[in-house]
N, CA, C and O of each residue as an XYZ file, in Angstrom:
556
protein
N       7.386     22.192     -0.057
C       8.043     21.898     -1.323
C       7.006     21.967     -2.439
O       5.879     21.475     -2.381
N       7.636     22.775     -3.667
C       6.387     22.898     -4.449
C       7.097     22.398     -5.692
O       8.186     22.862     -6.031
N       6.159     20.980     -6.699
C       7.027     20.640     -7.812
C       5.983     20.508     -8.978
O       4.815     20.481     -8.591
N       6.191     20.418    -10.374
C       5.565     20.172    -11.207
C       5.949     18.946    -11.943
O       7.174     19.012    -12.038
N       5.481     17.727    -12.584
C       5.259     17.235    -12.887
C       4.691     16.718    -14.564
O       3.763     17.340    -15.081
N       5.148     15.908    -15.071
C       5.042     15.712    -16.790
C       3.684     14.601    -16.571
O       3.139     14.055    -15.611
N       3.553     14.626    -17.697
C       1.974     14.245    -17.915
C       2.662     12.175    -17.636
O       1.960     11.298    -17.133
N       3.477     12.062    -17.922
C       4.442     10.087    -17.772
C       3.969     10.031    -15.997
O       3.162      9.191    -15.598
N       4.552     10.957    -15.157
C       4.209     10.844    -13.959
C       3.080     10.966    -13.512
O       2.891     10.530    -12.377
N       2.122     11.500    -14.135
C       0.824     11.486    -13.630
C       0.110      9.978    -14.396
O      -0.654      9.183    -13.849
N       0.502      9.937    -15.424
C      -0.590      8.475    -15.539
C       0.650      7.449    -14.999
O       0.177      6.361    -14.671
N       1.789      7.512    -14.865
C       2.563      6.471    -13.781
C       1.967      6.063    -12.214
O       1.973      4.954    -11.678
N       1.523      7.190    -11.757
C       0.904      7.576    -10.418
C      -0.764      6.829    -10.573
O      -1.426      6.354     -9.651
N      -1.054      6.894    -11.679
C      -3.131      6.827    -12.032
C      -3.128      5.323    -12.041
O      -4.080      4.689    -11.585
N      -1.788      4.598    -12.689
C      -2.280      3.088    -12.811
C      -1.276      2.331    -12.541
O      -1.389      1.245    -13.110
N       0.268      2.494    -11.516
C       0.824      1.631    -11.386
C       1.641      2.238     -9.948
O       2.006      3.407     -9.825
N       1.792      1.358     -9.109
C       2.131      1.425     -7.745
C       4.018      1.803     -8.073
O       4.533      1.454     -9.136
N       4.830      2.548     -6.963
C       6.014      2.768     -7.442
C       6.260      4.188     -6.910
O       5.461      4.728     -6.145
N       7.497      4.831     -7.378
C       7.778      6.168     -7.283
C       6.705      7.464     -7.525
O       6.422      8.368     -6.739
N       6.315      7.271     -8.619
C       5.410      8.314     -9.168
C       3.763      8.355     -8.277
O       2.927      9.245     -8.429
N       3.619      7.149     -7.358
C       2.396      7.068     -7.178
C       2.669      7.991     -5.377
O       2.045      8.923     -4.870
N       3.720      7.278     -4.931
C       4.186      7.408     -3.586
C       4.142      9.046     -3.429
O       3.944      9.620     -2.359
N       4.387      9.763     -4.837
C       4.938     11.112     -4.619
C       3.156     11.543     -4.859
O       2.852     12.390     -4.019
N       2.282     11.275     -5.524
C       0.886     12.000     -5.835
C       0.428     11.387     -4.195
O      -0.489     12.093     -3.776
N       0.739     10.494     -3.369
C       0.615     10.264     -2.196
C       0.771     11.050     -1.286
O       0.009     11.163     -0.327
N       2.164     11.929     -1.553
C       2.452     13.178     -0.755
C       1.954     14.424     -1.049
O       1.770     15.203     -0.114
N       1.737     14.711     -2.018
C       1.039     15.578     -2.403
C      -0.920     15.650     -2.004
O      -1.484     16.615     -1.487
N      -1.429     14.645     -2.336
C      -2.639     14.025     -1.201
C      -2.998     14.453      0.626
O      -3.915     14.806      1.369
N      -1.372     14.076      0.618
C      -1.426     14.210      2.003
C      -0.948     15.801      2.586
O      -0.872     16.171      3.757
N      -0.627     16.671      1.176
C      -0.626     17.679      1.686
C       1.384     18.027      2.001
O       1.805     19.181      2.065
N       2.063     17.124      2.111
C       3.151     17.032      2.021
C       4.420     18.069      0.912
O       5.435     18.765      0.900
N       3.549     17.568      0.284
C       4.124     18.745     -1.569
C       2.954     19.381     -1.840
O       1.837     19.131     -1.387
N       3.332     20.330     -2.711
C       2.142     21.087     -4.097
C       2.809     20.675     -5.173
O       4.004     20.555     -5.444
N       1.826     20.485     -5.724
C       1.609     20.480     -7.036
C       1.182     21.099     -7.893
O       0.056     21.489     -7.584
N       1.569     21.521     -9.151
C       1.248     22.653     -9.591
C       1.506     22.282    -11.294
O       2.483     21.991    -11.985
N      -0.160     22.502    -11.545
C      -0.288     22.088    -13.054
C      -0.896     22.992    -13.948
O      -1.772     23.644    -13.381
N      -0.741     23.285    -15.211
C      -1.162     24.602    -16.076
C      -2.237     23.447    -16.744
O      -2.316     22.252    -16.458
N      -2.950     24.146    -17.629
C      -4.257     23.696    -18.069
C      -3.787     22.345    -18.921
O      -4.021     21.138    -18.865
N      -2.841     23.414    -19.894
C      -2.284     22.224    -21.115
C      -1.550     21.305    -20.516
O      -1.298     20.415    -21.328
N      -0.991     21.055    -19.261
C      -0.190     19.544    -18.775
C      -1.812     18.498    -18.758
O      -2.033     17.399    -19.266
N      -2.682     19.392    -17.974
C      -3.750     18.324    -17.692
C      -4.970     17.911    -18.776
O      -5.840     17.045    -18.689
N      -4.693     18.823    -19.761
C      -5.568     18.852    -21.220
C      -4.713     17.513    -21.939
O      -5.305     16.672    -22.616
N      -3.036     17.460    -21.638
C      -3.023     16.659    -22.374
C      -2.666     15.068    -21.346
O      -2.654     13.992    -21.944
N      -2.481     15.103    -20.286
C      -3.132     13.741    -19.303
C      -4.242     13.532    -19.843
O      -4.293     12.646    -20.697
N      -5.332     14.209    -19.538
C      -6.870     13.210    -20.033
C      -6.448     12.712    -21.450
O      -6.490     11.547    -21.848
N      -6.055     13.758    -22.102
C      -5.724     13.036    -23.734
C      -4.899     11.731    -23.861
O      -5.001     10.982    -24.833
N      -3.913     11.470    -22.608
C      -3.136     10.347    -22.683
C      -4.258      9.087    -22.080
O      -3.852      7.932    -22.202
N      -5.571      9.284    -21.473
C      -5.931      8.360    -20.169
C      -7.052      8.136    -21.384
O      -8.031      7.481    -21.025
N      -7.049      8.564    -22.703
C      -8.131      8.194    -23.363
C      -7.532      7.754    -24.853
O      -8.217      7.582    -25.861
N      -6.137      7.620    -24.750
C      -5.722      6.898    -25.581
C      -6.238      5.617    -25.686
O      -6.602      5.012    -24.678
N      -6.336      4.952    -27.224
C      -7.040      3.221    -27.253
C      -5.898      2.650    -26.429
O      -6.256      1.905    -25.516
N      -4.208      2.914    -26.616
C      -3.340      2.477    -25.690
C      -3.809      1.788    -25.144
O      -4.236      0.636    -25.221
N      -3.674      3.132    -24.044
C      -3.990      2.883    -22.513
C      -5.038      2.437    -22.393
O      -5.018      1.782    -21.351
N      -6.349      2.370    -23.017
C      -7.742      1.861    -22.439
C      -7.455      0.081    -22.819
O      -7.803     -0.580    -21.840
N      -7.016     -0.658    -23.767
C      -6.035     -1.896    -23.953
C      -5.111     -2.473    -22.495
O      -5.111     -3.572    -21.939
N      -4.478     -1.386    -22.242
C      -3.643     -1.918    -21.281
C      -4.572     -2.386    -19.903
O      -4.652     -3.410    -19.223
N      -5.199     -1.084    -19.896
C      -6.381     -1.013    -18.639
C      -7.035     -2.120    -18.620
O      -7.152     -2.770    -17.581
N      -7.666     -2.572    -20.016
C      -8.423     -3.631    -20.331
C      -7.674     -5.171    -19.903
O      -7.952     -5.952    -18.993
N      -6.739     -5.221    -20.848
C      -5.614     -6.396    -20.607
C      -4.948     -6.791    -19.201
O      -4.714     -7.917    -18.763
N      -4.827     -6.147    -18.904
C      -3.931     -5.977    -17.495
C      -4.778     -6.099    -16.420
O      -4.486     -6.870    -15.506
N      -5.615     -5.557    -16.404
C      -6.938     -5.621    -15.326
C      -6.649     -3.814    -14.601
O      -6.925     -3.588    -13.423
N      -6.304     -3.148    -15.162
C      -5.312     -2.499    -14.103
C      -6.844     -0.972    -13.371
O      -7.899     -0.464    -13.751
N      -6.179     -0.936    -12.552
C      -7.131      0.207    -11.598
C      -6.772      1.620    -11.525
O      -5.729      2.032    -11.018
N      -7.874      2.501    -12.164
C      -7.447      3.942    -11.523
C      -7.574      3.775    -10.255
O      -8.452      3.250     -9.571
N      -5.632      4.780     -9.781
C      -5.887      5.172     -8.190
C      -6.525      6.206     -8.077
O      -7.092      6.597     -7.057
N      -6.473      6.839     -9.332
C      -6.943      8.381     -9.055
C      -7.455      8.551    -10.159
O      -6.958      7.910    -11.086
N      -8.475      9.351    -10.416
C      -9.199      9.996    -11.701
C      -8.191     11.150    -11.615
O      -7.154     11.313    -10.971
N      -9.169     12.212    -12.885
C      -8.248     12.965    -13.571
C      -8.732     14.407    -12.744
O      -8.117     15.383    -12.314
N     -10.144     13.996    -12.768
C     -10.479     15.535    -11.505
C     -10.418     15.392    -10.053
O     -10.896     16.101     -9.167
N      -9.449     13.899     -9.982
C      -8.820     14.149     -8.240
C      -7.676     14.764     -8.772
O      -7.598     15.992     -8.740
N      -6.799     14.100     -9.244
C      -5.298     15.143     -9.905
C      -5.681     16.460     -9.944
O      -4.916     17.228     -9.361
N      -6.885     17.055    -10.594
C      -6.804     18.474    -10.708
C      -7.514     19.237     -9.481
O      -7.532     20.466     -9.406
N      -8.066     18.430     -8.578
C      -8.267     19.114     -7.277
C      -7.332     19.355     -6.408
O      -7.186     20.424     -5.815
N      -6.337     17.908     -6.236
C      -4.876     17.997     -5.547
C      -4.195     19.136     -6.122
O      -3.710     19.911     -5.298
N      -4.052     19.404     -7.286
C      -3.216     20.742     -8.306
C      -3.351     21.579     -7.929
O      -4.216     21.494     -7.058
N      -2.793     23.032     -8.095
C      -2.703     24.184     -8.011
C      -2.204     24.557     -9.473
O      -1.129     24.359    -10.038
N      -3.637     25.303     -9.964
C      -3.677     25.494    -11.531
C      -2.649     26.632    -11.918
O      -2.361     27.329    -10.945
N      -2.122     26.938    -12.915
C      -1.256     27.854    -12.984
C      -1.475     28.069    -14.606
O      -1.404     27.063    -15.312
N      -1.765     29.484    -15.284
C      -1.541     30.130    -16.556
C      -0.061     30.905    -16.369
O       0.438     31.863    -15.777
N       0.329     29.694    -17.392
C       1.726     30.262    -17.814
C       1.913     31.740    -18.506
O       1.500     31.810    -19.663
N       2.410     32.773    -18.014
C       2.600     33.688    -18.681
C       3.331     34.366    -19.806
O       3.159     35.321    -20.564
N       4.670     32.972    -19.447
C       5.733     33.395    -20.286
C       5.918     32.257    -21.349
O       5.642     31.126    -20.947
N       6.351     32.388    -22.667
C       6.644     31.245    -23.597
C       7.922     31.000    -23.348
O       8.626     31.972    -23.620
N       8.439     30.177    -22.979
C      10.197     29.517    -22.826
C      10.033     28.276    -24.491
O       9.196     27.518    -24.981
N      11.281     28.716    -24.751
C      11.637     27.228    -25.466
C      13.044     26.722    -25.252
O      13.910     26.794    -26.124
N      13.192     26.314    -24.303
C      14.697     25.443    -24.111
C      14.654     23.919    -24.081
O      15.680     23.273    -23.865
N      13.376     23.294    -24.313
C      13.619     21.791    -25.019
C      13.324     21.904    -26.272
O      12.250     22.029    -26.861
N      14.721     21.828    -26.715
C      14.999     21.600    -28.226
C      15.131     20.788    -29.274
O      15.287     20.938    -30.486
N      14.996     19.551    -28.253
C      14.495     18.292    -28.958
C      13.246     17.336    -28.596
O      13.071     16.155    -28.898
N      12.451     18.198    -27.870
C      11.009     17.707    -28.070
C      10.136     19.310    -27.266
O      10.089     19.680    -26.093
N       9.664     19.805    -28.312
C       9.326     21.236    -28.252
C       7.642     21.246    -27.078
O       7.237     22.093    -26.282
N       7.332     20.516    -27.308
C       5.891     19.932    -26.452
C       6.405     19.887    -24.945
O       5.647     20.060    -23.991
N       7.650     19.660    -24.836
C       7.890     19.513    -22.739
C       8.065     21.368    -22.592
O       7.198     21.854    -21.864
N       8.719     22.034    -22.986
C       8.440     23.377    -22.701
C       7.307     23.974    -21.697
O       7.540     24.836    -20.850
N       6.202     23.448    -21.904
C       4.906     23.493    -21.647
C       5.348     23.053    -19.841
O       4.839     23.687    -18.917
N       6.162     22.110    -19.638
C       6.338     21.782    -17.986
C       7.451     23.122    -17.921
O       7.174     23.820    -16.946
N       8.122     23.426    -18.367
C       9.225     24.767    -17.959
C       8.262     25.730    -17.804
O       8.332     26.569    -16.907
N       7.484     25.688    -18.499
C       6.446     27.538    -18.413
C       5.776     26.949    -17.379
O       6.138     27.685    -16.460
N       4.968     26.043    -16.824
C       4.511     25.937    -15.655
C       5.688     26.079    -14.253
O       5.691     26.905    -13.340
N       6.440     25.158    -14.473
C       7.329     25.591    -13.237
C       7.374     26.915    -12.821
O       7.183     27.327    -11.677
N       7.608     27.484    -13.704
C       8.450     28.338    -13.719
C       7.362     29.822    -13.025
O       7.509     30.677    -12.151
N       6.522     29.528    -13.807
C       5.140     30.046    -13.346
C       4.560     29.830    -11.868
O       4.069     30.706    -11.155
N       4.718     28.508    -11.570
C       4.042     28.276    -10.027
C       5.643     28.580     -9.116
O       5.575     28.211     -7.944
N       6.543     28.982     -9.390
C       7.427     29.576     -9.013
C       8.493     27.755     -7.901
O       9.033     27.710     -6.795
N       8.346     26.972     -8.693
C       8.451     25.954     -7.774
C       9.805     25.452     -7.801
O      10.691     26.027     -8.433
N      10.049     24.080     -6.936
C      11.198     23.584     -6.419
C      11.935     23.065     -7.621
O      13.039     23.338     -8.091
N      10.911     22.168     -7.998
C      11.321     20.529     -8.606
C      10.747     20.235     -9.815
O       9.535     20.392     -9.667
N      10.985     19.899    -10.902
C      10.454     19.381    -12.079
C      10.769     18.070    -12.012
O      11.859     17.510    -11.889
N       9.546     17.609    -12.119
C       9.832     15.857    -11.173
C       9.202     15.111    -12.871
O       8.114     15.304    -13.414
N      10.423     14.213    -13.359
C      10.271     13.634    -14.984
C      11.099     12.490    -15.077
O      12.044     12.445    -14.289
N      10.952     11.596    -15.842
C      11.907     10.597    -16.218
C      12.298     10.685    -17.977
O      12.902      9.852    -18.653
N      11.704     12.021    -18.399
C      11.646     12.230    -19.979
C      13.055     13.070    -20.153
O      13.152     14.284    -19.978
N      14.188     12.133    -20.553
C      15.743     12.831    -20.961
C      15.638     14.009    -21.414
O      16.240     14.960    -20.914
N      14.808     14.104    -22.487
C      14.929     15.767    -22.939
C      14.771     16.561    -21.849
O      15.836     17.174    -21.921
N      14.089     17.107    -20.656
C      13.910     17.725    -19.543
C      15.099     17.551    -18.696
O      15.877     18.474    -18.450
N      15.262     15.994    -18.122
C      16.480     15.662    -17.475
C      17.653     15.850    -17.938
O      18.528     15.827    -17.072
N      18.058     16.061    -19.178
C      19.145     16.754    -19.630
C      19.486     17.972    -19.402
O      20.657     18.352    -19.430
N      18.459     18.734    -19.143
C      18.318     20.777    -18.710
C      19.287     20.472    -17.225
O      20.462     20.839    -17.194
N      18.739     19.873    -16.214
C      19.486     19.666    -15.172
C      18.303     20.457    -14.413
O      17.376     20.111    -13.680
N      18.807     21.774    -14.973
C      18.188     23.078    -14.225
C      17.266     24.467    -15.110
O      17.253     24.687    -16.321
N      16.883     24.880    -14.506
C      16.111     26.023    -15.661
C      15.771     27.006    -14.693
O      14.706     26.783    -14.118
N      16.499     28.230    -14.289
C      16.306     29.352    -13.697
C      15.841     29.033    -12.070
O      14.835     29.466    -11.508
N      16.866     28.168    -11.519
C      16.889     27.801    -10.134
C      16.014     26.584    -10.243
O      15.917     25.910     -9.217
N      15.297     26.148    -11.416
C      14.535     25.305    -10.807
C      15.151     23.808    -11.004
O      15.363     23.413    -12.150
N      15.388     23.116    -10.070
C      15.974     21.743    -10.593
C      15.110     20.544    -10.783
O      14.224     20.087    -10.060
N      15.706     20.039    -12.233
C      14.738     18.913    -12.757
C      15.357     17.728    -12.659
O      16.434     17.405    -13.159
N      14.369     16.866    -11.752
C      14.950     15.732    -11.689
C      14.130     14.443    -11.466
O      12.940     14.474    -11.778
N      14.844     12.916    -10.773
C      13.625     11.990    -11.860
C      12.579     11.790    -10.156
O      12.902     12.513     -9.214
N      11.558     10.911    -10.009
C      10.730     10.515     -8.848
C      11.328     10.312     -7.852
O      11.115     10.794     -6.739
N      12.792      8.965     -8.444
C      13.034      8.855     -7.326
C      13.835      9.752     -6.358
O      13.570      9.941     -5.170
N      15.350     10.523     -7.404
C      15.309     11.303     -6.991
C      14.961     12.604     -5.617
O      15.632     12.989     -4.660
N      13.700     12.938     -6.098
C      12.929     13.394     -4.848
C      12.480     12.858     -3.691
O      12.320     13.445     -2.621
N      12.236     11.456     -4.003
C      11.850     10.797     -2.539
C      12.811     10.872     -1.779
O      12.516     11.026     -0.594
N      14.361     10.795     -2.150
C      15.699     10.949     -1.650
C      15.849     11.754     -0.646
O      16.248     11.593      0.508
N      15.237     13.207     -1.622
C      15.732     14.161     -1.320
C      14.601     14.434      0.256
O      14.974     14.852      1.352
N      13.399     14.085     -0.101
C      12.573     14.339      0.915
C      13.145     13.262      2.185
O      13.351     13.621      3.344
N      13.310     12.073      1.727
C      13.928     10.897      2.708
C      15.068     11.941      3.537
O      14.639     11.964      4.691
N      15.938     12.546      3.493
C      16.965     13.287      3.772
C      16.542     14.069      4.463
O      17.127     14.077      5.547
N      15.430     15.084      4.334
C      14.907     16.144      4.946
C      14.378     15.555      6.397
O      13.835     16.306      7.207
């Protein structure tokens, strides 16, 4: 199973136990691919160096499970070739459609409505963490 992933699920997975972490678990273990273009992971580090998040980190006590160059070793990098724009109300997720679409994959795994509203985008179906654990639970 090969899925891509929004930059919410990867720092969901980096600092809090749950759906999103269970699935970078399977992917770890070799279970899934994962498959990330430069700009998903250009803009993760940009989210993991927000004052935000370094506050929350701070406040919370909270722990990377994973750095940002384990995520991109687990990955399978992908240059999008094609420009898509079919999120039309937040033009920045596009960027996960041209990767999918590019690593030729299953699943667009998101909890961000604008994406989850597509449903689907040229066979590929987008849908939320848990979702997929379902679907893998089933298999």
């Amino acid at each position: 199973m090969k899925i891509t992933t929004d930059t919410n699920i990867l720092i969901s997975s980096t600092f809090w136990k749950g759906d999103s972490l269970r699935i970078m678990d399977l992917v770890e273990n070799g279970e899934i691919e994962l498959f990330l273009s430069e700009e998903i992971i250009e803009e993760f580090k940009e989210v993991l160096d927000y004052e935000e998040i370094k506050d929350k980190i701070r406040d919370k006590n909270l722990e990377m499970k994973r750095t940002a160059e384990e995520v991109i070793a687990l990955s399978n990098i992908v240059i999008p070739r094609r420009k898509i724009d079919v999120v039309k109300n937040d033009s920045d997720d596009n960027k996960i459609i041209e990767c999918a679409v590019e690593g030729k994959v299953d699943y667009v795994v998101t909890n961000d409505f604008h994406l989850l509203d597509l449903k689907e985008f040229e066979g590929i179906k987008i849908i939320t963490p848990g979702d997929l654990l379902e679907k893998i639970a089933k298999s």
